[in-house]
BAFI-3210 file (N, C-alpha, C; in Angstrom, 3 decimals, decimal comma, padded with zeros to 6 digits):
// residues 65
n [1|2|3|4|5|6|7|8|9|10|11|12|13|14|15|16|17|18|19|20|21|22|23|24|25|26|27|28|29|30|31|32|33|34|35|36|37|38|39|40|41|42|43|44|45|46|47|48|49|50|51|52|53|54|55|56|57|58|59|60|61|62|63|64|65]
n.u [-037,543|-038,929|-040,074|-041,974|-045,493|-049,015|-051,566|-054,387|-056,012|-055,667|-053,422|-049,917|-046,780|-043,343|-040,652|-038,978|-040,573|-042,698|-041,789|-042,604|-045,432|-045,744|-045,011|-046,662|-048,808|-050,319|-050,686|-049,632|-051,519|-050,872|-047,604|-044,956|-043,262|-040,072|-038,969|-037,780|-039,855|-039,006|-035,870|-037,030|-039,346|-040,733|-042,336|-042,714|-044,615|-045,122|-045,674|-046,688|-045,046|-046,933|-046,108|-043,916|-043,467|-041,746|-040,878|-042,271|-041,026|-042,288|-042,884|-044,421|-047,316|-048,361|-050,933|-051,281|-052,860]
n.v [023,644|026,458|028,823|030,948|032,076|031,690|034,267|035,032|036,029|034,503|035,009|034,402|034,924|035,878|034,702|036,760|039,042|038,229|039,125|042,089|041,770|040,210|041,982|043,955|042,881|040,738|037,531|034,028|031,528|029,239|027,896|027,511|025,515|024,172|021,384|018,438|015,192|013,124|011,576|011,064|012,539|015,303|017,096|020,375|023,445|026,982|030,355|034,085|035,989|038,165|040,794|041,621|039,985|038,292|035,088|032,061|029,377|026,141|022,807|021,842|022,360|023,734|023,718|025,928|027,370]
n.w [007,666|008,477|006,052|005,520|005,319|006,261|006,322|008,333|005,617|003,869|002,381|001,408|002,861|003,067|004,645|005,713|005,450|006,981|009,439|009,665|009,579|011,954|013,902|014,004|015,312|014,202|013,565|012,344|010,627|009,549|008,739|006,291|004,887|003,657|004,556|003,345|002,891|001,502|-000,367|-003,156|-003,865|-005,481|-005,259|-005,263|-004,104|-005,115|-004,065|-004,525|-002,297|-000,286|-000,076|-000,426|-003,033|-003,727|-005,121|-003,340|-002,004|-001,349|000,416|002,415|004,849|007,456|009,740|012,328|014,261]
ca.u [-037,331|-040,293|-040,049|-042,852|-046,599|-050,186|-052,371|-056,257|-056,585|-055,164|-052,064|-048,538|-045,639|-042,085|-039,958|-038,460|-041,489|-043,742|-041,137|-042,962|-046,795|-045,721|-044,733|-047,967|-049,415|-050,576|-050,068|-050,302|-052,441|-050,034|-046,600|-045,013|-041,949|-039,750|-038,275|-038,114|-039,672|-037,933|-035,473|-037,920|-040,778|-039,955|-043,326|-042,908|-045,547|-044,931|-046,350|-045,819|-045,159|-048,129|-045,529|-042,761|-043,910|-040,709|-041,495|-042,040|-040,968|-042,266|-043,097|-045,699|-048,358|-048,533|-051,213|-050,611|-053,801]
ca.v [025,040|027,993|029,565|031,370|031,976|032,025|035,147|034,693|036,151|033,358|035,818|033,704|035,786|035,284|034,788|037,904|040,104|038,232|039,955|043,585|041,458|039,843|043,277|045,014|041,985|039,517|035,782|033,254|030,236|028,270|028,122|026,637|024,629|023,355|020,106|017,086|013,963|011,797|012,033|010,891|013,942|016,329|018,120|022,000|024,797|028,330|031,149|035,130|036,608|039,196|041,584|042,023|039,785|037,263|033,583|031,518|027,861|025,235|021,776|021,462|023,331|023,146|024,452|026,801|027,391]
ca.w [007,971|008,009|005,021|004,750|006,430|005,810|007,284|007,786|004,691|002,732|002,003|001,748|002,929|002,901|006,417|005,933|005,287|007,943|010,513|010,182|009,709|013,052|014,552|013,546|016,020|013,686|013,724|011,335|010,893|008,567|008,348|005,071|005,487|002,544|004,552|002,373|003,384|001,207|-001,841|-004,128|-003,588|-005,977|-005,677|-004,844|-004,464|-005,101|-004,131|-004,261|-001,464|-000,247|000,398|-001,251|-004,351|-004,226|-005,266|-001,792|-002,747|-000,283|000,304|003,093|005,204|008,572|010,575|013,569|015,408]
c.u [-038,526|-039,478|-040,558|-043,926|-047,814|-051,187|-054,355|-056,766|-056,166|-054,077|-050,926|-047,685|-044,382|-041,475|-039,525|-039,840|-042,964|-043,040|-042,558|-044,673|-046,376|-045,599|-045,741|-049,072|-050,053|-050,002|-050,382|-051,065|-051,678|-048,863|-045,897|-043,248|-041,347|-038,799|-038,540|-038,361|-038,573|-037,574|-036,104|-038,923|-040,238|-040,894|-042,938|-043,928|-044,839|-045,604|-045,858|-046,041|-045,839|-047,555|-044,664|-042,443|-042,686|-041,310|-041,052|-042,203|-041,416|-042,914|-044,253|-046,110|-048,514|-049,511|-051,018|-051,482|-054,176]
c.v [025,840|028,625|030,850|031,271|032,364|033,141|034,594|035,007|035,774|033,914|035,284|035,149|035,402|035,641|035,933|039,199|039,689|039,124|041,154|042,429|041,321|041,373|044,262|043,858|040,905|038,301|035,252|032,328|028,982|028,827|027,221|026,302|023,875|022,001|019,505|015,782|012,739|012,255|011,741|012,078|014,929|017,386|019,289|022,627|025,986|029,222|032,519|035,702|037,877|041,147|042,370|041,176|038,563|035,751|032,756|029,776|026,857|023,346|021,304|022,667|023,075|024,054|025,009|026,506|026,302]
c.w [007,457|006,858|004,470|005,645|005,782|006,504|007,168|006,363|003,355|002,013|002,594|001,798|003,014|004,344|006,638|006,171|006,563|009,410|010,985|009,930|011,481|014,268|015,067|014,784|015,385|013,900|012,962|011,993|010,348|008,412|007,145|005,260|004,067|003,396|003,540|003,265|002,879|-000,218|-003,029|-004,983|-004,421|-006,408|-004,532|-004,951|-004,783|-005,164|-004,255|-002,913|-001,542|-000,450|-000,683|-003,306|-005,017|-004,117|-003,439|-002,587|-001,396|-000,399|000,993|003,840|006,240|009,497|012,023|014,785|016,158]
res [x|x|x|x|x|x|x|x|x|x|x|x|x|x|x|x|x|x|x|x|x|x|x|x|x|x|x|x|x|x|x|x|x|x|x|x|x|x|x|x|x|x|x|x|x|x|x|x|x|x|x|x|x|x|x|x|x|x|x|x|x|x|x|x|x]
***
């Protein structure tokens, strides 16, 4: 599941707050996805969101473009 998104200017946002980026016409380049490959993996990132400043927890990086 998207979680979360990367803008060109290397600014993570949170699913909720890329709404109004997306609105304004932007697009990402990276979307950040906490699936799990396997129950083992118990590495997380976290970032703050650009926006609103809430922790964005994810697992992988997937580019867009």
């Amino acid at each position: 599941m998207h979680v979360g998104y990367v803008d060109g200017s290397d600014r993570s946002f949170c699913a909720e707050c890329w709404n109004a980026e997306a609105e304004a016409g932007r697009c990402p380049l990276r979307a950040l996805d906490d699936e799990e490959d396997g129950a083992e993996d118990n590495f997380w990132i976290v970032d703050d969101c650009a926006s609103c400043r809430r922790p964005i927890k994810y697992k992988d990086v997937r580019l867009l473009t």
